[in-house]
N, C-alpha and C positions, 0 to 999 in steps of 0.2 A: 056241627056248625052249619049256621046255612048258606046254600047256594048265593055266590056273588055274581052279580049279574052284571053283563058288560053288555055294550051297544051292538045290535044285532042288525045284519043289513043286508037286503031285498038283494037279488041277483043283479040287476042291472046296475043301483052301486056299486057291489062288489066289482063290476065290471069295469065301472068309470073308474073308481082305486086304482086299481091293479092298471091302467091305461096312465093315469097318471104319473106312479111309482117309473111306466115303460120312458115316458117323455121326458122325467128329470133324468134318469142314469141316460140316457140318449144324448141331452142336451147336453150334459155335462161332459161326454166326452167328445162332441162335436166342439161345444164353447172353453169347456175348462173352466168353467161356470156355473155356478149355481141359478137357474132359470125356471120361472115359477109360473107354473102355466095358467093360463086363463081359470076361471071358477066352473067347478062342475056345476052340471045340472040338477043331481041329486040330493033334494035337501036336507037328508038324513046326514051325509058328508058335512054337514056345517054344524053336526053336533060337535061340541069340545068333549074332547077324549084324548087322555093318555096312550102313547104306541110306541112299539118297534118296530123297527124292519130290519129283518134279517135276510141276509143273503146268500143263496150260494152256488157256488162254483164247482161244478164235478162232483157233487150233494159232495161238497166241501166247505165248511164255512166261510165266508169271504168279507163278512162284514157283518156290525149288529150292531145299533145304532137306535136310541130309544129314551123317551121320557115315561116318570112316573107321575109326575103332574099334571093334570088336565088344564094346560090355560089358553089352548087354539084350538080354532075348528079342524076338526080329523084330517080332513082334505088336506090343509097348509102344512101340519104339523107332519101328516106324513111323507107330502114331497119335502119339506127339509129334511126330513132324518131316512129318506131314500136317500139325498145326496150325499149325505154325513156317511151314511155307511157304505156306499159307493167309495166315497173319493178321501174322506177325512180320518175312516176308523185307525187309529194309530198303529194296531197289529198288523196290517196290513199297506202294500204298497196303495198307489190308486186304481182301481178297476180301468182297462185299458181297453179296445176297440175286440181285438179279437176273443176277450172273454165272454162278450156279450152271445155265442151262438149256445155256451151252457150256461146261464144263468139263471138260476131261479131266485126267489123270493118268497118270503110268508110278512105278511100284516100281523102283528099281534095286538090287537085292542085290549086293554087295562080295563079289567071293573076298578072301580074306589077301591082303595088300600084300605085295611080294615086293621087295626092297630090289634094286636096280641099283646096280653097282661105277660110283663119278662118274670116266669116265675122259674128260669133258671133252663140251661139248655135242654134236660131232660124232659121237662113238661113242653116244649117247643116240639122235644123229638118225637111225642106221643102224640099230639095234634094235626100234624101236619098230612096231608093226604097223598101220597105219590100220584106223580103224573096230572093232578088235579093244581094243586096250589101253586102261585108265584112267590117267594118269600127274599122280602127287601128288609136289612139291619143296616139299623146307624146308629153311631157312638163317637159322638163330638166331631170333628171335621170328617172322616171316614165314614161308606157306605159303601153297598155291596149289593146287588137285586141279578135273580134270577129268575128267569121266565119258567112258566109250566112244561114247558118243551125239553130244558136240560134236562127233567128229569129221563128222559130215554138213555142219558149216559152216565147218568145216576142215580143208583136206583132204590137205595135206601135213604130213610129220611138221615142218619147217622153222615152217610156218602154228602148229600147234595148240602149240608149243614159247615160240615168243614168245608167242602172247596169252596163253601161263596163265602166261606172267612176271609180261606185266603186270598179270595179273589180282592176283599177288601182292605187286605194286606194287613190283616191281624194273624196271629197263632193259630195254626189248628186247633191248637187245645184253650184257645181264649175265650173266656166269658164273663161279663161282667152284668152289673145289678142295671148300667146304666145305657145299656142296648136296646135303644127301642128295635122295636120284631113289627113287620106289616106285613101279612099276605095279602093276594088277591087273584083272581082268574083271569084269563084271556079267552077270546074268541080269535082263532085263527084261519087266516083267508090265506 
């Protein structure tokens, strides 16, 4: 399969992001608010791209918060789901003042979803690339997306197939004709 290619960004965006992501989770526990900072300078940042932000605390996860649709510019779309994963992830309490001195964060930028022919979960499980691929299933109101990244905690295609079943809250051992399958890559800041 080929390389999917996601939006790649200069250091000094990377820098304005990541400055960014610092002012909403700041604001938001100064205000208790979602506060949407001025427009970068970087015009790369005003490409529309799908993203997560994940969080963490004591390299703990602390939040994960993320679209797979591209319909905002990066910049917007990543302070909102900095907040989201801050203050809204439902596994989680809200990020409070003194967790701010261990907190980290990764940007995950989405290539395009690239839709997989569902020819059953076996040929899904021979396809897929560890460590490499993001792989998102949906089947009627249900969905399920994991990023390139879990796979460090799972590590077979077999492994990382069932938990993001169940993460969608179907059967481990569920499959059907009528699940559409999408991967796709991330560039992580």
């Amino acid at each position: 399969m080929p390389a999917l290619s996601c939006i790649k960004l200069t250091a000094p965006a990377q820098e304005e992001l990541r400055a960014l992501v610092e002012y909403v989770i700041k604001q938001g526990i100064e205000q208790r608010k979602f506060v949407l900072p001025p427009p970068p300078k970087s015009n790369e940042l005003f490409e529309v791209a799908a993203s997560f932000v994940t969080l963490y605390s004591q390299q703990q996860l602390r939040g994960c918060v993320g679209t797979f649709s591209a319909r905002n510019p990066l910049w917007s779309d990543v302070c909102r789901l900095s907040y989201c994963s801050a203050f809204e992830d439902g596994r989680f309490m809200p990020l409070q003042q003194e967790e701010l001195a261990d907190l980290t964060f990764e940007i995950s930028i989405l290539s395009p979803l690239v839709k997989i022919d569902n020819d059953g979960e076996g040929a899904l499980l021979t396809q897929l690339v560890p460590g490499v691929d993001g792989l998102l299933l949906q089947d009627g109101n249900r969905s399920a997306l994991f990023l390139p990244s879990v796979w460090e905690a799972l590590k077979t295609p077999e492994d990382f197939v069932q938990a993001l079943k169940t993460k969608g809250g179907w059967p481990a051992n569920y499959w059907s004709e009528d699940i559409e399958v999408f991967r796709f890559h991330t560039t992580v800041y």
